[in-house]
TIKOL-656539 format. One line per field, with one value per residue: residue number from 0; residue in one letter; chain; y, z, x of N, C-alpha, C in turn. Coordinates in pm, 1 decimal, always signed. Layout:
TIKOL-656539
nr: (NUM,...);
rest: (A,...);
kette: (A,...);
n.y: (Y,...);
n.z: (Z,...);
n.x: (X,...);
ca.y: (Y,...);
ca.z: (Z,...);
ca.x: (X,...);
c.y: (Y,...);
c.z: (Z,...);
c.x: (X,...);
//
This chain:
TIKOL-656539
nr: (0,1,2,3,4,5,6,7,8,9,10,11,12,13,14,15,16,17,18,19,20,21,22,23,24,25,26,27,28,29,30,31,32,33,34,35,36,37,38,39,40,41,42,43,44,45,46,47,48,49,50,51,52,53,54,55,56,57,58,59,60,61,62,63,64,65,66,67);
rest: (X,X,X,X,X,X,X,X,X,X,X,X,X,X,X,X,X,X,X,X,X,X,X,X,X,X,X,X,X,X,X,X,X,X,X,X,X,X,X,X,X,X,X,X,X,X,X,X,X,X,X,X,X,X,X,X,X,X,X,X,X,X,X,X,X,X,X,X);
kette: (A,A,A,A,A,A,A,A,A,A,A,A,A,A,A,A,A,A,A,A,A,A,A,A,A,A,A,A,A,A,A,A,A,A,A,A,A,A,A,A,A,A,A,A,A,A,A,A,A,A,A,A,A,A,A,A,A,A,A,A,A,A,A,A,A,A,A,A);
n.y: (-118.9,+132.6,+134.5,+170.3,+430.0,+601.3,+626.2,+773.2,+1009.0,+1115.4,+1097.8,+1335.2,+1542.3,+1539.0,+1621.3,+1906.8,+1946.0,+1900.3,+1673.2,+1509.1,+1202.7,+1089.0,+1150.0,+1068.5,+793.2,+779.7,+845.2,+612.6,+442.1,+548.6,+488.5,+208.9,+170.7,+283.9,+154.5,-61.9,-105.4,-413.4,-565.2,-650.8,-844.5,-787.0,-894.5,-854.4,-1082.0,-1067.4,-1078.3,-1125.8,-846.8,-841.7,-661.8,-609.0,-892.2,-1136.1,-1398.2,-1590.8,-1803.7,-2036.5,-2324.6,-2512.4,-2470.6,-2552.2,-2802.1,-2892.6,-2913.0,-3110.6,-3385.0,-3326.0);
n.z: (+0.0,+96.9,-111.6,-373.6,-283.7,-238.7,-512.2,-625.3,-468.0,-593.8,-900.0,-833.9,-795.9,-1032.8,-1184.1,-1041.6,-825.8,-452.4,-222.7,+80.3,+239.0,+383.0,+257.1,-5.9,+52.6,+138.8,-93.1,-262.6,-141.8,-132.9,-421.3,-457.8,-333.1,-556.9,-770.4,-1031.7,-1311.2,-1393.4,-1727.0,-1981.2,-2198.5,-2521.3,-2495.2,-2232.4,-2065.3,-1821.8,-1800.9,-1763.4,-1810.8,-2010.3,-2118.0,-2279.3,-2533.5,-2603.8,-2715.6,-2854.3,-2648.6,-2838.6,-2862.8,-3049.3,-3008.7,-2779.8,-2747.4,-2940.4,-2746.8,-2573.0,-2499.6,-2395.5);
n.x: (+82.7,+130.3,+392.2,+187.5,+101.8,+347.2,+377.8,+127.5,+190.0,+434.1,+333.8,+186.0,+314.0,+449.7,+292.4,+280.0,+152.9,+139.0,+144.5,+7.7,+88.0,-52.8,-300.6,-239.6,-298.6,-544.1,-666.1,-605.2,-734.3,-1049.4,-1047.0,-1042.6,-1285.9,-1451.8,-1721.5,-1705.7,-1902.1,-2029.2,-1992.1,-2192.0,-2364.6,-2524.0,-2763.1,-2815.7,-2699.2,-2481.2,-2125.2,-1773.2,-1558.8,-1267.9,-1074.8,-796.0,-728.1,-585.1,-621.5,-919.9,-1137.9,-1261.6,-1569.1,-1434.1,-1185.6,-1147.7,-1273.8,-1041.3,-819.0,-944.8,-835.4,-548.0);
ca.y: (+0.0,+269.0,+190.0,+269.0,+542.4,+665.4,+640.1,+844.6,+1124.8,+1096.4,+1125.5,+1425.3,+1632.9,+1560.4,+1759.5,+2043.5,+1956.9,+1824.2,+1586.1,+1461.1,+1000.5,+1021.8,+1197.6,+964.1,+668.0,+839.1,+861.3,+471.8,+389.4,+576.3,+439.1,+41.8,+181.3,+272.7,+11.6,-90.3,-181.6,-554.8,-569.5,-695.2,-891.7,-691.9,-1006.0,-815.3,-1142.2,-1022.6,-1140.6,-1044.6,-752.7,-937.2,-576.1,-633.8,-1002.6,-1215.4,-1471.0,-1625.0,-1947.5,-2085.4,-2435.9,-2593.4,-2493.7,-2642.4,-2943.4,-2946.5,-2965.1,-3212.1,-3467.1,-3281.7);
ca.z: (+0.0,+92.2,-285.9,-458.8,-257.2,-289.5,-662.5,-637.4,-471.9,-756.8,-964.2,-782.2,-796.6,-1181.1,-1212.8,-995.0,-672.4,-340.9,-124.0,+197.3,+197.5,+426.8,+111.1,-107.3,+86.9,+103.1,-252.6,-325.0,-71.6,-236.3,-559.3,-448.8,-325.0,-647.9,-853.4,-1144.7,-1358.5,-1451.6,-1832.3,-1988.3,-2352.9,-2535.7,-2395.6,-2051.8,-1909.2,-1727.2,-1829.4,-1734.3,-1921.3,-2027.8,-2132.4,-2388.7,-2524.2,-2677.6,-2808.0,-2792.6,-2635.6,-2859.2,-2857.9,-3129.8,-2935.3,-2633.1,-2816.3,-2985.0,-2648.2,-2444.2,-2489.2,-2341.8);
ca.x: (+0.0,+260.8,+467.7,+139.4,+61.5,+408.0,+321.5,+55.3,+258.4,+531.3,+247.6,+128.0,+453.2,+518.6,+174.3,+292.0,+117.0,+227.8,+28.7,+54.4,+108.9,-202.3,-412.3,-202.4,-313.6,-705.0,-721.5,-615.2,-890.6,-1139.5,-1078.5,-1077.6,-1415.4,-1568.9,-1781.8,-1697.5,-2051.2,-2012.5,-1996.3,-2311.3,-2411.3,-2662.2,-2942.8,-2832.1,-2666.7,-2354.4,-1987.6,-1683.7,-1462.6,-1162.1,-997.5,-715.1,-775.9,-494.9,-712.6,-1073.5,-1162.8,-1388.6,-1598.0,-1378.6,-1047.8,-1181.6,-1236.1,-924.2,-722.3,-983.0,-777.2,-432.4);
c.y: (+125.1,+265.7,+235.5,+383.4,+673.4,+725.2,+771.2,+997.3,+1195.4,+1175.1,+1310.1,+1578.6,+1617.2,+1621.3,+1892.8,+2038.2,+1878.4,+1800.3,+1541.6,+1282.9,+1012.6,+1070.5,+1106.0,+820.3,+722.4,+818.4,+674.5,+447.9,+386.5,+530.2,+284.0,+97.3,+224.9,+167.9,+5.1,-131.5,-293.7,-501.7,-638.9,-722.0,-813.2,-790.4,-936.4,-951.0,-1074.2,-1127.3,-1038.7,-950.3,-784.1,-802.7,-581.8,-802.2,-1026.9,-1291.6,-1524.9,-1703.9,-1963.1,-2271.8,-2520.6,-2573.2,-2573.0,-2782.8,-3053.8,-3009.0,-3072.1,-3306.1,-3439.4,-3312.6);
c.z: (+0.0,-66.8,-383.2,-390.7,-271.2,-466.5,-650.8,-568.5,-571.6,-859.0,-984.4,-820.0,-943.0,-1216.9,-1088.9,-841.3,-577.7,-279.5,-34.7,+146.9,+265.2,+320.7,-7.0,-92.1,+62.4,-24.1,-339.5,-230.1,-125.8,-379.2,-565.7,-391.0,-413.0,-732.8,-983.5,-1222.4,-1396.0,-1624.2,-1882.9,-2176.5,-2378.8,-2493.6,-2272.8,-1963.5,-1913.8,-1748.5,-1795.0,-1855.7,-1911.9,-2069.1,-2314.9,-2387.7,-2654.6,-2791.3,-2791.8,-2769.0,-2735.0,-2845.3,-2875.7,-3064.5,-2828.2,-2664.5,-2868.6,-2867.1,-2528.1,-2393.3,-2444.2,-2221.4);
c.x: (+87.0,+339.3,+351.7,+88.0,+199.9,+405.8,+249.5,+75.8,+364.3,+445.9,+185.0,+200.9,+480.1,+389.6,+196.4,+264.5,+227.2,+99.2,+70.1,+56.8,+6.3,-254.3,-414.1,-267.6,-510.2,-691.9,-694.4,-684.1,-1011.3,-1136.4,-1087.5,-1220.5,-1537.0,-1568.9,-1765.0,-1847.7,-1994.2,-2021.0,-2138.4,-2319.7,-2527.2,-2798.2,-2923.8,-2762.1,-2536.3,-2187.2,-1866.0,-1600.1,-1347.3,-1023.4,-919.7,-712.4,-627.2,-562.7,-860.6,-1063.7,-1240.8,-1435.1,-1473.6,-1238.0,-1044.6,-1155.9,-1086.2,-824.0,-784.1,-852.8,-569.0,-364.0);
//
């Protein structure tokens, strides 16, 4: 907790300001405390957001490696 909150003073100071490490540490609190919305298929069910994606699972890959 303290190296990313040092971060986030670093951070602070290469934009001009200065912050206290308690404000630094407040402000990564507050942000593990906001919600992310779940991601959602246009039917509305709920899947996760995978972000930047290498490759897809699909069926037929699945298949291909049962037997691994």
């Amino acid at each position: 907790m303290l190296i990313a909150a040092r971060g986030v003073v670093e951070d602070s100071l290469r934009r001009g300001e200065r912050i206290s490490l308690g404000r630094a540490v407040s402000e990564l609190a507050l942000r593990g405390l906001e919600r992310v919305p779940p991601a959602q298929r246009p039917d509305g069910f709920p899947v996760l957001d995978l972000g930047v994606r290498n490759h897809v699972i699909t069926d037929e890959l699945v298949k291909l490696h049962l037997d691994d």
